[in-house]
N, C-alpha and C positions, 0 to 999 in steps of 0.2 A: 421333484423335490420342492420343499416349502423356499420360497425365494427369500435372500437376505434384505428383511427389514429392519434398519439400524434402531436401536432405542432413541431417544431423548439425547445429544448429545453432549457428552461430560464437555468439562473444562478442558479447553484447545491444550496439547502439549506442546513444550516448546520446540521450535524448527529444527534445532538442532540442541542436542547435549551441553551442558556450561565446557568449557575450556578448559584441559588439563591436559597433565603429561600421559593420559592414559593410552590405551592401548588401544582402544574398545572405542568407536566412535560414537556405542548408548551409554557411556559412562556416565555418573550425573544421574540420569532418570531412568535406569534400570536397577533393578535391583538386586540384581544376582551377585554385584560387586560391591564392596563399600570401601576399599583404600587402593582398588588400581592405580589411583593417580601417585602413589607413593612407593618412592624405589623399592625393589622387593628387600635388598637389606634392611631396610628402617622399617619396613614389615616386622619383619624378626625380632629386631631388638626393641619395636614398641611392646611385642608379645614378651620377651624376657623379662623387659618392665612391668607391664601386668602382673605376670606370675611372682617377681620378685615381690610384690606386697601381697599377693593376694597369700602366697604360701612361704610367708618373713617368718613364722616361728620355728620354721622348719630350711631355715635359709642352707643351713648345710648339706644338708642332702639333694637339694636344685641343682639341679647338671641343666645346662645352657641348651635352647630348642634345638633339635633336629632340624634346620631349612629343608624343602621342595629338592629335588634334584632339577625339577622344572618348574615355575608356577605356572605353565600354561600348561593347557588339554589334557589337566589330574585326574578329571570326577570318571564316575564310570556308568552316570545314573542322573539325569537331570529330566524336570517334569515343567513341558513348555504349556504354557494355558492361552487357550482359542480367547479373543475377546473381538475389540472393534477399534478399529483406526479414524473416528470420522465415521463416516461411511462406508470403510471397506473394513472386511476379515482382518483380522493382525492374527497373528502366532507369533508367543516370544514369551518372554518372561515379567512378570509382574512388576510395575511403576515402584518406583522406591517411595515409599512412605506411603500409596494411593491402593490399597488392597482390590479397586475393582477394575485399575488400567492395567493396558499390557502395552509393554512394549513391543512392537513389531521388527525384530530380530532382522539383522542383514548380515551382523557375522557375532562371533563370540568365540571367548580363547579359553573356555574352561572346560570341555570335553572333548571332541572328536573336531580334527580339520573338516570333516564332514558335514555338521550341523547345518551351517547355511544354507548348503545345499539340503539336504533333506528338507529344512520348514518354509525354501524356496517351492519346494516341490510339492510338499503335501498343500501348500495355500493356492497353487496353480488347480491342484485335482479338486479342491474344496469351492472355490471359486466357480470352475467349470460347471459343476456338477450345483450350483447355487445351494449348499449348504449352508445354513447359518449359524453362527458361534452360539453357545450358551448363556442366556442371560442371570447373570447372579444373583441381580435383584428380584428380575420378573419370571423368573425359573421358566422360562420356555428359549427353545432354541435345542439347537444339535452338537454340534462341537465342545466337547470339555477341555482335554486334554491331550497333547502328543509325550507320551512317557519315551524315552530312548535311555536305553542301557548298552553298554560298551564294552565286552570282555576285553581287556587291555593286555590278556595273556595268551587270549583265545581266537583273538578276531571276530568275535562274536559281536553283532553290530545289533539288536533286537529294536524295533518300536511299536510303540504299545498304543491304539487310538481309542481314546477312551471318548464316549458318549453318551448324549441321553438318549432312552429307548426312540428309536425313530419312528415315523408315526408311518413309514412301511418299512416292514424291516426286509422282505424279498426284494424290493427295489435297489435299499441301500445296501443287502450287501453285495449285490451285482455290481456296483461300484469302487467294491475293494480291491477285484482284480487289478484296474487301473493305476489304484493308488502303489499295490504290492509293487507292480510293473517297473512305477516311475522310482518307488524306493530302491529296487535293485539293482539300480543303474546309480546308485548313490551308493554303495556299499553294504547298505544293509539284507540282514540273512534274515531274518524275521520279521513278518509282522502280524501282531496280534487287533482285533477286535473285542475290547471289552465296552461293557453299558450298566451302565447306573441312572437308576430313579431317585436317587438323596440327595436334596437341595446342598447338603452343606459343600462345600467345595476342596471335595477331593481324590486324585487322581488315582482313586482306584475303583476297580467293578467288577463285573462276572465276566470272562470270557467266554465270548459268541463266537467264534470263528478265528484262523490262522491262514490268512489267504497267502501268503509264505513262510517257508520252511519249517523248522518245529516249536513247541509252545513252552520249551523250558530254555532258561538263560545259562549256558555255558562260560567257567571261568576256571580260575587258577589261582590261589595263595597259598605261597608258603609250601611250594611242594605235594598238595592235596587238590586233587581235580572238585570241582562242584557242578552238581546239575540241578540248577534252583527254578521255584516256582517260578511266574513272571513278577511278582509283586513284592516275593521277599527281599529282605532288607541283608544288603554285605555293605562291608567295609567300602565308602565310595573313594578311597583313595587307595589302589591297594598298592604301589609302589610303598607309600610309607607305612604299611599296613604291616606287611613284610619285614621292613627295618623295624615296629616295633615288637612283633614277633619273632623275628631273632635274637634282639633283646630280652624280651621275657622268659625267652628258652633258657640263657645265661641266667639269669635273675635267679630263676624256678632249679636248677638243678637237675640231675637225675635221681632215680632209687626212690620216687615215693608208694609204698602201696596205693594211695588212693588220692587221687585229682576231681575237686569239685570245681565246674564252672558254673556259677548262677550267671545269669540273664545269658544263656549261651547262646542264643537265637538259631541260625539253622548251622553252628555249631564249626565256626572259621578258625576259634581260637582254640576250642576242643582239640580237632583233629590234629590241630597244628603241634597241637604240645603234650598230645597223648603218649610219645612215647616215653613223655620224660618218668612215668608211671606204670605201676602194672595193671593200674583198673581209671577209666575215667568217666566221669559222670557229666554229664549236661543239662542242666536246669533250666527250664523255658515254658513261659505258661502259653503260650501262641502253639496249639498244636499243630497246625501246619508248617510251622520253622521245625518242628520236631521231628514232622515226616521227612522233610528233605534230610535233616541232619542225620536220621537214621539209615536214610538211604543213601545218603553220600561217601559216610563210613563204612557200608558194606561194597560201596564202587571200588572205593580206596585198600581195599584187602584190612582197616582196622579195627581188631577183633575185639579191643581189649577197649570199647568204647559203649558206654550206653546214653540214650536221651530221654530225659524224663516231661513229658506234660507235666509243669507243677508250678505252685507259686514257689520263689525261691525261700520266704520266711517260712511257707507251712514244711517245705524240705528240710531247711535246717530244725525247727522245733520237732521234727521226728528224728531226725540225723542226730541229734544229744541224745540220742538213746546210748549211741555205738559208743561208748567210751572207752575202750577196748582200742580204737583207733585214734586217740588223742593226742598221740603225738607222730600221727604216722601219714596226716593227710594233710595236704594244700589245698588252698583255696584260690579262685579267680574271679574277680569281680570286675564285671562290663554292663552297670546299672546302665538306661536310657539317658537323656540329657537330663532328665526332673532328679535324679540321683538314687540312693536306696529307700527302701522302704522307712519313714518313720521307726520302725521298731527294729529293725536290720541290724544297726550297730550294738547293740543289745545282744542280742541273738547270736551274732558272732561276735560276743566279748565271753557269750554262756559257754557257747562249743570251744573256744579258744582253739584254732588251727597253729599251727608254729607259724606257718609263712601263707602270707596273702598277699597275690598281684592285683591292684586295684586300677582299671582301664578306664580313665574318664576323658568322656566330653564335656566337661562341662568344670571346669577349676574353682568357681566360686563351690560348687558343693561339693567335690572334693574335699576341699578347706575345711568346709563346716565335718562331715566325716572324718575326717585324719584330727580334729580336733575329739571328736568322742571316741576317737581306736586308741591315741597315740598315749594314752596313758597306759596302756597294757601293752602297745607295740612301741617298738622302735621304728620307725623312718629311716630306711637305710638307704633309699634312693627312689628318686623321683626325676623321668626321663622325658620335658616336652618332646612332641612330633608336631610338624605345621600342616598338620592334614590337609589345610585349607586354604593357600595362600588367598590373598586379596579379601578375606574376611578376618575380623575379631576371635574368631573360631583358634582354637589348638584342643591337641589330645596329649594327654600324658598318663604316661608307665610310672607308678610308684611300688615299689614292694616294701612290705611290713612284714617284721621278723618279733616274736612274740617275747616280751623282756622277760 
């Protein structure tokens, strides 16, 4: 294997992290956290402050966030990036404000007590084996990514080694044995090899090989089993995932003929709240979240569920055909973090559903949305969840009921 020659060496990091009350001894120059150092209550109620001005016109419908049951070891899904310590391999997550450092991990409290160990282990096999990290600037080099997903219902431990094409690829993968080895004495049941030729930086690729157990991610929300691609995208929090899907269940009601979910993705919220309908639908332009969500719903014995490959505006500008069902169907909105489509709020002001649950990450555009809905809807409640302890981040459940 090609021996690790370091690049040009960046600006020295500091010896240790600045001083705080954190948890985390890369606090400070990791960037995976940005207010560990701050009680987790005052967490909370900086976020209530937030949301109280960001969603003031709408003050009376704000019901007070959801807390964590735990802020430690939430996520279920974290993407560690190979770089360079000095002279030696680092694994760990990326320098706060420095996009091409990485911090070189010894522990961390937002996924699995396992962590350490595993990017203790995969940098001993990396090392060993003189593999060298991926360079961001000079696009040469091996190591990308170590992806690890966590069924937290399932015991499903997966890690996913993402790389650039290796320049023999029979050599290295004779070397994943070792690595699978060492992970399985770490608890993990998976491990995948995938490889990528695209400079840009990011931790996904084609799968080449599964030198342990199987190549799909096993989990659990809400009552509904899933058996997802490696790459697809769930809920990384699903304890509160959970809490806000029982909530929307209450929200939503039962007895509707017909349940629209736009941005369903491979269709967590679908499943979950199909029964509250006799027919429900799943809107997702990612055909691949389309295949699992079809195939999950037929694991799940539910029949009364379909998923459609579509953009979700070209669906609904066909869906104002059906007027026939205008007072008979709901709608679910779970846009991305960039929010809906420019022309979205339009569209669903034309079809006018009675009740819409609108799922956001992202509260500033929320705001700006519930400010072009809420002249035709009421705001009848708006539920944060702290998806996220130790980050800026929250999600919130609003439901709009058609004036």
């Amino acid at each position: 294997m090609v021996p690790v020659n370091p690049p040009s060496p960046l600006p020295e990091a500091p010896v240790s992290p600045p001083e705080s009350a954190a948890r985390c001894r890369h606090f400070g120059w990791c960037g995976g956290c940005a207010t560990q150092d701050v009680p987790y209550e005052a967490q909370v109620a900086r976020k209530d402050e937030l949301l109280a001005g960001l969603l003031a016109p709408w003050k009376d419908a704000l019901r007070p966030i959801e807390p964590s049951p735990s802020p430690w070891f939430y996520r279920n899904k974290m993407e560690f990036a190979f770089g360079f310590d000095h002279d030696r391999l680092a694994l760990g997550l990326r320098r706060k404000g420095r996009f091409y450092g990485v911090v070189n991990l010894e522990e961390c409290f937002l996924m699995n007590e396992a962590v350490p160990r595993i990017l203790n282990e995969t940098r001993s096999w990396a090392e060993e084996h003189a593999l060298p990290p991926y360079h961001l600037r000079r696009h040469e080099g091996l190591l990308r990514y170590l992806v690890l997903r966590d069924g937290k219902r399932t015991g499903h431990l997966m890690a996913i080694l993402v790389t650039a094409p290796p320049p023999d690829a029979a050599a290295f993968t004779a070397t994943l044995a070792g690595l699978a080895e060492r992970l399985r004495g770490c608890g993990v049941t998976s491990v995948l090899w995938s490889v990528t030729d695209r400079q840009a930086d990011l931790a996904v690729g084609e799968i080449r090989a599964t030198p342990l157990g199987e190549p799909r991610f096993e989990e659990r929300l809400a009552g509904v089993d899933f058996s997802l691609s490696p790459y697809a995208f769930f809920q990384p929090n699903v304890v509160m995932a959970e809490r806000l899907i029982e909530r929307a269940r209450i929200m939503l009601e039962s007895g509707w003929p017909m349940l629209v979910d736009l941005y369903s993705g491979v269709g967590g919220i679908t499943l979950a709240l199909a029964p509250q309908a006799k027919r429900a639908i799943g809107i997702e332009l990612e055909a691949a979240a389309v295949e699992d969500a079809t195939a999950n719903a037929a694991r799940n014995g539910v029949a009364n569920c379909q998923f459609v490959a579509e953009d979700s505006l070209v669906f609904l500008r066909r869906f104002s055909n059906y007027s026939f069902l205008s007072d008979k169907w709901a709608v679910v909105l779970d846009p991305p973090r960039a929010g809906m489509h420019p022309k979205m709020a339009a569209q669903l002001l034309r079809v006018a559903p009675p009740v819409m649950l609108y799922v956001s990450c992202n509260p500033k555009k929320l705001a700006e949305d519930l400010g072009a809905l809420t002249g035709a809807y009421r705001l009848d409640e708006a539920v944060p969840y702290d998806f996220f302890p130790h980050t800026p981040h929250v999600e919130v459940l609003a439901k709009l009921t058609r004036r």
